[in-house]
Residue frames as a rotation matrix with the C-alpha (Angstrom) as fourth column:
UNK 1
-0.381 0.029 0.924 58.39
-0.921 0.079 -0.383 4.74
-0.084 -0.996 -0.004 30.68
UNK 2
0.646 0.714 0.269 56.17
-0.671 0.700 -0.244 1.82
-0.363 -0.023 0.932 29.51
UNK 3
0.659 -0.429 -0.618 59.15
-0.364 0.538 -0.761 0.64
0.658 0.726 0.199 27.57
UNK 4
-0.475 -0.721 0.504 61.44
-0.745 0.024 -0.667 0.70
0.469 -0.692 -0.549 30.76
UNK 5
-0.396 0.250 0.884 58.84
-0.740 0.483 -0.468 -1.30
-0.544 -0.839 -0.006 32.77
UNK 6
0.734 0.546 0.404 56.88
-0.396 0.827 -0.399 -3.58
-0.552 0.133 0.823 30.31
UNK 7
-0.314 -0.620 0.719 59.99
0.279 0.663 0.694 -4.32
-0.907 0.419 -0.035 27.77
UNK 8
-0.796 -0.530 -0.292 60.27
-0.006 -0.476 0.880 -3.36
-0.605 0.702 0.375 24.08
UNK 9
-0.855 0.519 0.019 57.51
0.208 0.309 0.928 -5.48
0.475 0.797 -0.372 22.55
UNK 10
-0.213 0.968 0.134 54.72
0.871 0.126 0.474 -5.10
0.442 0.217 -0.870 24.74
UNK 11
-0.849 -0.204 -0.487 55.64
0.273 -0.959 -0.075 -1.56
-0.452 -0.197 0.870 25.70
UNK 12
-0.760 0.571 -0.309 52.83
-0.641 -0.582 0.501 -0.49
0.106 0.579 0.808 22.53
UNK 13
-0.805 0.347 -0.480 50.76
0.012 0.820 0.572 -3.10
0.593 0.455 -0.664 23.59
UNK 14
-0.681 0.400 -0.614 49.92
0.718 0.202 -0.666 -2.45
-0.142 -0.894 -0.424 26.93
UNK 15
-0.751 0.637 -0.176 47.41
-0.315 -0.579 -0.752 0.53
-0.581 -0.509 0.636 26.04
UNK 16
-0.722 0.448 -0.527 45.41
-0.552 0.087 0.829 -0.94
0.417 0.890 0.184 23.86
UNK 17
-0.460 0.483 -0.745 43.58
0.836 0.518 -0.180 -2.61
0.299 -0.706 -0.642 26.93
UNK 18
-0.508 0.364 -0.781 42.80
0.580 -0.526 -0.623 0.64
-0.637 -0.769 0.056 28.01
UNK 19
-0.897 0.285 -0.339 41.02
-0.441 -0.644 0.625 2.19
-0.040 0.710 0.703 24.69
UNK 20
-0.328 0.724 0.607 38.03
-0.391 0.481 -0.785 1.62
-0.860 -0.495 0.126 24.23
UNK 21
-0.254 0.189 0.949 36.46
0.471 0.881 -0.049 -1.20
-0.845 0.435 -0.312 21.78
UNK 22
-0.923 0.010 -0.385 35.65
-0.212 -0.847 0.488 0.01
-0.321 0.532 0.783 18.16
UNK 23
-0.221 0.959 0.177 32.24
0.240 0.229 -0.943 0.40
-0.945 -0.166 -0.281 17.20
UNK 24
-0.560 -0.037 0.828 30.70
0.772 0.339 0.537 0.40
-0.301 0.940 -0.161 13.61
UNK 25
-0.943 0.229 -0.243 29.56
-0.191 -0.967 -0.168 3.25
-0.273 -0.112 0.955 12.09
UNK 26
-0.379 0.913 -0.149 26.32
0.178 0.230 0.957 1.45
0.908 0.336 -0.249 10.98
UNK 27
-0.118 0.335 -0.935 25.40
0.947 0.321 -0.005 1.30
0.298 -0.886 -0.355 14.95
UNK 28
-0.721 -0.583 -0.376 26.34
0.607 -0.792 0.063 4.58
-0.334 -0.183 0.925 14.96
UNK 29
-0.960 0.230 -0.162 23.99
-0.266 -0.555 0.788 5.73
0.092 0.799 0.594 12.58
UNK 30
-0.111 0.931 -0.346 21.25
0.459 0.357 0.814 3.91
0.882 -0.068 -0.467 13.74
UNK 31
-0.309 0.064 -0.949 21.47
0.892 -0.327 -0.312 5.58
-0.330 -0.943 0.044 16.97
UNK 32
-0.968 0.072 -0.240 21.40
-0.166 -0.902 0.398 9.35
-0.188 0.425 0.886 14.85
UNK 33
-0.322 0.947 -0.020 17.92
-0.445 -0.132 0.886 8.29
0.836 0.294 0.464 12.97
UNK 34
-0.221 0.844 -0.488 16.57
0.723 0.478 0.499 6.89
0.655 -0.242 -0.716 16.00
UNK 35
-0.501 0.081 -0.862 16.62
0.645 -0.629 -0.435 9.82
-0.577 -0.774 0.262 18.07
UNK 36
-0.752 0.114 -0.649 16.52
-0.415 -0.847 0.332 12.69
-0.512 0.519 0.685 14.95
UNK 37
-0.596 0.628 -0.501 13.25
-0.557 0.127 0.821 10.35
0.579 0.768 0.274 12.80
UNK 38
-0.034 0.693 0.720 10.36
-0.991 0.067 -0.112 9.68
-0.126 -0.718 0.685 14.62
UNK 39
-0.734 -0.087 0.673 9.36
-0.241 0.960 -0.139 6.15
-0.635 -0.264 -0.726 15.22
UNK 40
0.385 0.873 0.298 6.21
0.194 0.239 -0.951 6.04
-0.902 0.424 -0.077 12.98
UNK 41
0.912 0.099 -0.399 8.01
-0.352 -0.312 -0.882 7.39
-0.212 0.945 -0.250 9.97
UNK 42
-0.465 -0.859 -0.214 10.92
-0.788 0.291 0.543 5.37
-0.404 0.421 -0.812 10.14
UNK 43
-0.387 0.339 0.858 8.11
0.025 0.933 -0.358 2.59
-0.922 -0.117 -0.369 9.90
UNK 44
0.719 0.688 -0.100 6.65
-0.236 0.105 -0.966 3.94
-0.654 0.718 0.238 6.93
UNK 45
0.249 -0.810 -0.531 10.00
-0.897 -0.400 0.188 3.88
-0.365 0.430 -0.826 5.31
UNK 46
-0.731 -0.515 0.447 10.36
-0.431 0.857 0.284 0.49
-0.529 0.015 -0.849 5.76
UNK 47
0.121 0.867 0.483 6.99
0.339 0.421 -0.841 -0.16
-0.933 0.266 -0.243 4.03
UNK 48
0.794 0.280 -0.539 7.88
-0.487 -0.238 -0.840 1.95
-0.364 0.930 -0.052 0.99
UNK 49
-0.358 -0.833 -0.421 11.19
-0.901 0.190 0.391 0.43
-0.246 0.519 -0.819 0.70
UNK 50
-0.856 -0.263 0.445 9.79
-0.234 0.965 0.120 -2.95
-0.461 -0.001 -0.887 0.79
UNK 51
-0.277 0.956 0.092 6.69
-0.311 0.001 -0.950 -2.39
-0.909 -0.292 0.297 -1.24
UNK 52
-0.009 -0.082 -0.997 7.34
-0.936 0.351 -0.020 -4.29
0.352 0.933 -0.080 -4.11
UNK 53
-0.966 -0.109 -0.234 7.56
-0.021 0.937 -0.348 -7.48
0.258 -0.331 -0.908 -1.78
UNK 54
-0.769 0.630 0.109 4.29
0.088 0.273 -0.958 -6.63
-0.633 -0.727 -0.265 -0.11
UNK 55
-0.023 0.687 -0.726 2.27
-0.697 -0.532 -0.481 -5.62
-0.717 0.495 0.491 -3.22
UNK 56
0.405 0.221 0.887 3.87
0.269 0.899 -0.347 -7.39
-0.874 0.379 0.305 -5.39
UNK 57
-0.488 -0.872 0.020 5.71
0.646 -0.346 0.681 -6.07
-0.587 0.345 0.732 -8.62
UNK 58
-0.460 0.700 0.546 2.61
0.774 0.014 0.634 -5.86
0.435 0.714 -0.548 -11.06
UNK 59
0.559 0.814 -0.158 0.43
0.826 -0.531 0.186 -4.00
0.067 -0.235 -0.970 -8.28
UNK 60
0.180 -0.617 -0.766 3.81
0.228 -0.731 0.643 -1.50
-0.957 -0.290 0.009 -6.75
UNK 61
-0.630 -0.333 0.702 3.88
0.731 0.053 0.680 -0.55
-0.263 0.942 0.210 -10.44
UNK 62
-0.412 0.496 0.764 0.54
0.409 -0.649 0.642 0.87
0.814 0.577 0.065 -10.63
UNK 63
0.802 0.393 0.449 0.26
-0.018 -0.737 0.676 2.33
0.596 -0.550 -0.584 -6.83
UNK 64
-0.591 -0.722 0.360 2.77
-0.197 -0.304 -0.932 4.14
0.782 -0.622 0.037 -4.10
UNK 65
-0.128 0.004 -0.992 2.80
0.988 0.090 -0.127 4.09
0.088 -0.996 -0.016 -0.53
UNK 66
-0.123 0.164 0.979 1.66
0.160 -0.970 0.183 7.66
0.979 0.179 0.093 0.24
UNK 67
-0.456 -0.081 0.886 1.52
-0.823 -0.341 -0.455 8.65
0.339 -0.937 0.089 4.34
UNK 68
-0.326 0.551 -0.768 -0.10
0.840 0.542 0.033 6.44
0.435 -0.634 -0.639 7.87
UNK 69
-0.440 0.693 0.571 -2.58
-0.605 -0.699 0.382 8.24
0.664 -0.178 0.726 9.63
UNK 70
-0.229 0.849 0.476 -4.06
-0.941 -0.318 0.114 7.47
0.248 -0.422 0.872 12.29
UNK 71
-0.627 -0.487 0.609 -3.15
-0.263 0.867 0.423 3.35
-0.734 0.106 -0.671 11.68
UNK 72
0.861 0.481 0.165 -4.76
0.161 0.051 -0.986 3.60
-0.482 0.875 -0.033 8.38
UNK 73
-0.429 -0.877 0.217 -2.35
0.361 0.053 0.931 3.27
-0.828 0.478 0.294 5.66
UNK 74
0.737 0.670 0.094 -3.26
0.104 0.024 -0.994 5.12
-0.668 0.742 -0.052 2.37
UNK 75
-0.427 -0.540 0.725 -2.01
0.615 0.415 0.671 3.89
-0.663 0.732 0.155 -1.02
UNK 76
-0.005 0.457 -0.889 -2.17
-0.788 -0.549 -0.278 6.37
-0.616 0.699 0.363 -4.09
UNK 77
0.070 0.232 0.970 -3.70
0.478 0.846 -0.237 4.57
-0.875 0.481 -0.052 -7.00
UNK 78
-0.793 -0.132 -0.595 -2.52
-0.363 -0.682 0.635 5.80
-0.490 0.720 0.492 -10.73
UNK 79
-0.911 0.329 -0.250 -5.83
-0.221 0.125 0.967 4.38
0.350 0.936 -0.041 -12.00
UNK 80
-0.159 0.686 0.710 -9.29
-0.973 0.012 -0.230 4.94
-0.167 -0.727 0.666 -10.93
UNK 81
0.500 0.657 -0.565 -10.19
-0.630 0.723 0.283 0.67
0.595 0.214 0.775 -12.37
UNK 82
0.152 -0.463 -0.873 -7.19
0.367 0.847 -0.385 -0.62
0.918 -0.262 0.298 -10.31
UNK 83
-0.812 -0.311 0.493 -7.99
-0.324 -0.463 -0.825 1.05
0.485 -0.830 0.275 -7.49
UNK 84
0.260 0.965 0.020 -11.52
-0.966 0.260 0.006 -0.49
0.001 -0.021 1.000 -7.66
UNK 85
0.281 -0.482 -0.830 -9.62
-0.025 0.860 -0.509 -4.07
0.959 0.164 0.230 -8.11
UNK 86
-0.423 -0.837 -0.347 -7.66
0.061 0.355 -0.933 -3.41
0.904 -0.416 -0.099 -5.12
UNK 87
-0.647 0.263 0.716 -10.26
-0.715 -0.534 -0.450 -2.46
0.265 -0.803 0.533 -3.10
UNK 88
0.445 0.531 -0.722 -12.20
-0.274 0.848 0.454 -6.11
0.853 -0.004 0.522 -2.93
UNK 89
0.558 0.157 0.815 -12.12
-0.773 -0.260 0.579 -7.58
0.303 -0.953 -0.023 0.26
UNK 90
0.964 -0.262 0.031 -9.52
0.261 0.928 -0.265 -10.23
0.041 0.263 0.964 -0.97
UNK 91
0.405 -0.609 0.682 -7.34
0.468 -0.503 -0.727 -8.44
0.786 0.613 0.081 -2.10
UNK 92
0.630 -0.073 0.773 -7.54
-0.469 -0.830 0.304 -5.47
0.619 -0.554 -0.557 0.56
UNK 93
0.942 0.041 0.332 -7.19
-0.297 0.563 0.771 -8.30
-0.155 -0.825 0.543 3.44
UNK 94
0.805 -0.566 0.176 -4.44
0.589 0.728 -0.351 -10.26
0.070 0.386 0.920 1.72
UNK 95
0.163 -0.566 0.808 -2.49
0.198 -0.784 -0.589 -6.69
0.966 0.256 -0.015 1.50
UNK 96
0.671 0.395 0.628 -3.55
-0.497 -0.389 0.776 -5.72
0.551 -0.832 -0.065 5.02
UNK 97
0.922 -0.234 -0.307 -2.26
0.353 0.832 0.428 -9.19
0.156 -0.503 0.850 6.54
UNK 98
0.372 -0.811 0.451 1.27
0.679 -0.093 -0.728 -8.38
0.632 0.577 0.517 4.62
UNK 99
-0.041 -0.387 0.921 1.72
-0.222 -0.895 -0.386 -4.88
0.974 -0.221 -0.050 5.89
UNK 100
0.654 0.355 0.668 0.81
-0.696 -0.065 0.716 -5.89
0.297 -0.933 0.205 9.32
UNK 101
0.736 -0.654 -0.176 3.51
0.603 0.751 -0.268 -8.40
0.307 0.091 0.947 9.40
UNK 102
-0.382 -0.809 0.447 6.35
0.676 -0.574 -0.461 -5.67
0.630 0.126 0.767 8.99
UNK 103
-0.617 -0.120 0.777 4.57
-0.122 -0.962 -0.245 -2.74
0.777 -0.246 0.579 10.69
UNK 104
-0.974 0.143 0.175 2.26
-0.158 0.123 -0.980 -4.48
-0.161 -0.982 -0.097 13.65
UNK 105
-0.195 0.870 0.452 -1.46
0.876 -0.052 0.479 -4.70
0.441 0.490 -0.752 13.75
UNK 106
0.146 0.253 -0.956 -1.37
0.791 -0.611 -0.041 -2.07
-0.594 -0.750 -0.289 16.30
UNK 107
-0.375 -0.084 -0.923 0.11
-0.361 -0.904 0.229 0.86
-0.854 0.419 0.309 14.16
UNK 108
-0.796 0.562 -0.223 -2.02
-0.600 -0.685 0.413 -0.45
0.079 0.463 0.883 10.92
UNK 109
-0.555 0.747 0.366 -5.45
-0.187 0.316 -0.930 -0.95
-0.810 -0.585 -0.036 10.99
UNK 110
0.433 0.780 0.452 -6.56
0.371 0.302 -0.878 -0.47
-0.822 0.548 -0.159 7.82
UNK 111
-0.682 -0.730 -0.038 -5.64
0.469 -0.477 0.744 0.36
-0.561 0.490 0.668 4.13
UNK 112
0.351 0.893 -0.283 -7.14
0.339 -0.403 -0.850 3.00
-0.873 0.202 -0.444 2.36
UNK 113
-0.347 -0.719 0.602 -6.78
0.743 0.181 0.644 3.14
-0.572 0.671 0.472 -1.20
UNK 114
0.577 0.375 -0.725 -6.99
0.032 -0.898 -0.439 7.13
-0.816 0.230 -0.530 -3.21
UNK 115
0.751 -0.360 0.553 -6.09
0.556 -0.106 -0.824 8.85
0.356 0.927 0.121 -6.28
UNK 116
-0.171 -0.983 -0.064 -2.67
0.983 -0.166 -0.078 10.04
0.066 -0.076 0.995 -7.13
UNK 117
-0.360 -0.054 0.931 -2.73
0.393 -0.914 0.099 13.35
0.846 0.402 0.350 -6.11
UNK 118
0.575 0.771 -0.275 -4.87
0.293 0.120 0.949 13.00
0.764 -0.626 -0.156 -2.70
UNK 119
-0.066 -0.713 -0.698 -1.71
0.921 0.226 -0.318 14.18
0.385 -0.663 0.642 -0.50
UNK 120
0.400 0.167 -0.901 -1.27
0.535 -0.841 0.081 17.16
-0.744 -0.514 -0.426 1.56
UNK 121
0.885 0.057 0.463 -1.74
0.433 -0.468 -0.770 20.17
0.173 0.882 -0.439 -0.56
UNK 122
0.804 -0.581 -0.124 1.85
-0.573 -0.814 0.099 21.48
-0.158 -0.009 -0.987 0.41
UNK 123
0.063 -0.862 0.503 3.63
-0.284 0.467 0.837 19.01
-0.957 -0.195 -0.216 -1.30
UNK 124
0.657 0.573 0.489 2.02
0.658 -0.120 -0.743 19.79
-0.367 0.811 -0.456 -4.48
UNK 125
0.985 -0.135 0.103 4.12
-0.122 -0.985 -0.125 23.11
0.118 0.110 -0.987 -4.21
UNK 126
-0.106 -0.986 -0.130 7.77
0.365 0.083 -0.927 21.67
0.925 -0.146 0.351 -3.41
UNK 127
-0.645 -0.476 -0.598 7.34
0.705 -0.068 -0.706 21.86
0.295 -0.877 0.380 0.09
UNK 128
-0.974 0.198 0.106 5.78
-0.208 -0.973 -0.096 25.99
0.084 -0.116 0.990 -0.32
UNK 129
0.076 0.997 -0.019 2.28
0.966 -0.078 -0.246 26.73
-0.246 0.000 -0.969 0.92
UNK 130
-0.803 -0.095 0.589 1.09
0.402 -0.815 0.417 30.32
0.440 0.572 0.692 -1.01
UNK 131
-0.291 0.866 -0.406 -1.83
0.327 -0.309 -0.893 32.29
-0.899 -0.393 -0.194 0.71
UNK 132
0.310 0.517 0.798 -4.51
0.940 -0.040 -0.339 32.95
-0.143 0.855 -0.498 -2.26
UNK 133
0.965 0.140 -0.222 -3.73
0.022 -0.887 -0.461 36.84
-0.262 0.440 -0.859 -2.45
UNK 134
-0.052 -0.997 -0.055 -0.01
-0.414 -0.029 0.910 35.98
-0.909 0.070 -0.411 -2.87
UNK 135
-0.272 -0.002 0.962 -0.96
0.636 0.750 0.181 33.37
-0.722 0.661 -0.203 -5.73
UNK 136
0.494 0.650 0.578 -3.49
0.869 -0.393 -0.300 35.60
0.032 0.651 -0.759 -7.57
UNK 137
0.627 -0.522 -0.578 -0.43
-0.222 -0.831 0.509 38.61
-0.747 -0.191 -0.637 -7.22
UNK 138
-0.570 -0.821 0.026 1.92
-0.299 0.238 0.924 36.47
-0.765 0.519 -0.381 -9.07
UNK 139
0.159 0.754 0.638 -0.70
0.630 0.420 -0.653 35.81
-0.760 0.506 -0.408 -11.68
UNK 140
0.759 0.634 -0.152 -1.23
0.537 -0.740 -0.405 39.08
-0.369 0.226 -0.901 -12.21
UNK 141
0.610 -0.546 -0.574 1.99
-0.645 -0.763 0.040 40.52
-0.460 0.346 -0.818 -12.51
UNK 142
-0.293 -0.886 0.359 3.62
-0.162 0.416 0.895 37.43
-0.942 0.203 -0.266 -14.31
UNK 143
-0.486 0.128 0.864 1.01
0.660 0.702 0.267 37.25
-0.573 0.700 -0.426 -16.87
UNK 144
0.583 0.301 0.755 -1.07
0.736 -0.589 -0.334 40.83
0.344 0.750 -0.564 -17.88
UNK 145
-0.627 -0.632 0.455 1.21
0.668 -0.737 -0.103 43.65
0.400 0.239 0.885 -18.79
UNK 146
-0.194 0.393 -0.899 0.05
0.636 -0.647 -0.420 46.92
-0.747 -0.653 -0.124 -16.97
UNK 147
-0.060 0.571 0.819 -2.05
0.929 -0.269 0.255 48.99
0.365 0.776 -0.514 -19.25
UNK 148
-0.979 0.014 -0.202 -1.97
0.084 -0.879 -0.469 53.01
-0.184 -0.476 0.860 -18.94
UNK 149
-0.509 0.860 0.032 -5.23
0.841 0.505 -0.193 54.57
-0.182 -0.071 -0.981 -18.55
């Protein structure tokens, strides 16, 4: 029918006005994580990916981005002397400034630098949280042999 009324060539042409525009799947995808990843933890994301720029190479070597709280950032230190380094009020500030750049002053306020290990205890476990009589079961039966009496 289109071929009868518009002519051969723009016969396949003419719907292509009526489809609608194509859209990238990057846009796409950014819609998906903004609905399905809160707003605070896409921000932290963007802090650990870029935390070699804001630290620096030397310092994002010897500490991680570890969780925000509250607008307190805390940084795990792998060493208790360069965690004592980074805590000077040069230093701290100079970091602070940085991170506040990328993530607002409003969402952080402060950084708070801890040992490696200082995270929530259920990520210690892959994820699993054990109740103590469940722990001190698998002890028992994974490690003394049952003894008749």
């Amino acid at each position: 029918m289109l071929t009868e009324w518009h002519g051969a060539e723009e016969a396949n042409n003419s719907l292509v006005n009526f489809h609608p525009q194509p859209v990238g799947i990057d846009s796409l995808l950014d819609k998906i994580v903004a609905r399905a990843v809160p707003p605070w933890e896409r921000r932290l994301h963007e802090v650990k990916l870029s935390w070699a720029e804001l630290a620096g190479s030397e310092t994002a070597r010897r500490c991680q981005v570890s969780h925000l709280n509250d607008g307190v950032l805390y940084i795990e230190v792998f060493h208790p002397a360069y965690r004592i380094a980074l805590d000077t009020p040069k230093i701290k500030s100079m970091m602070l400034e940085k991170v506040q750049k990328l993530l607002g002053a409003a969402n952080c306020r402060e950084l708070k630098f801890i040992p490696v290990g200082r995270t929530a205890p259920a990520a210690a476990h892959g994820g699993k949280s054990f109740p103590p009589a469940a722990k001190e079961k698998e002890k028992r039966e994974k490690y003394t042999p049952d003894l008749p009496l």
